[in-house]
N, C-alpha and C positions, 0 to 999 in steps of 0.2 A: 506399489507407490500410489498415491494420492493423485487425483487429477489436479494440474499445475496448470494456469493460465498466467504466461509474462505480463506484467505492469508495470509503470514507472511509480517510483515514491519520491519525492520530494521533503525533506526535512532537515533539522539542526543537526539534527544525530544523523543522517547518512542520508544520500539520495543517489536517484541510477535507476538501469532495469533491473526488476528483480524477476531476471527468467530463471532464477532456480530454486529450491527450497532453501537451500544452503545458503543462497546470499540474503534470504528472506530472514534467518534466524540470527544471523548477522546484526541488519536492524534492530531488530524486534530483543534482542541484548543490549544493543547500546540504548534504546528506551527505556530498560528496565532497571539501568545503572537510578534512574534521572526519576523514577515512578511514573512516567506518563505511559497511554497505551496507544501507538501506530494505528492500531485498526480504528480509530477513531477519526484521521484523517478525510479529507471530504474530498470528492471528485472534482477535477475539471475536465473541460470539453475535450474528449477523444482527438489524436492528433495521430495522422499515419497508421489509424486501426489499432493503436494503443492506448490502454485508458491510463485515466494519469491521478493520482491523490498525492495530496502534503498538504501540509498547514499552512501557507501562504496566502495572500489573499485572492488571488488568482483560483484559486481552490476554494469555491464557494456553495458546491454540492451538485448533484439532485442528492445525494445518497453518500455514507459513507466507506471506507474500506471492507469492514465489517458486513456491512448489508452487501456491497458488492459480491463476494466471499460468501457468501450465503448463495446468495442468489442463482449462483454459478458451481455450489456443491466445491467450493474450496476450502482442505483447511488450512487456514493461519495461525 
């Protein structure tokens, strides 16, 4: 199995922890109904040791899902 780090995601199509891959592909389906892509999501400021992305305005970056995901050798 893939190294997994839990995140919050925040969006139209689904939001929650996503501590699992399972609930991650979840998502990343309902996005694909609609053609947008989740990993493009932007960060907001860490809350509780959890980092947090969605599309909201609140979620204004340094960085988004994608690069996070990287960064950290996950894949999405």
């Amino acid at each position: 199995m893939d190294k997994w780090i839990p995140f919050w995601f925040d969006g139209n199509q689904g939001f929650g922890m996503m501590d699992t891959p399972e609930l991650w592909e979840i998502i990343k389906a309902a996005y694909a109904r609609i053609h947008s892509d989740p990993l493009d999501a932007l960060q907001a400021p860490t809350v509780d040791g959890i980092v947090r992305f969605g599309f909201y305005p609140e979620y204004k970056g340094p960085r988004t899902l994608r690069e996070w995901a990287k960064e950290n050798g996950i894949t999405l």
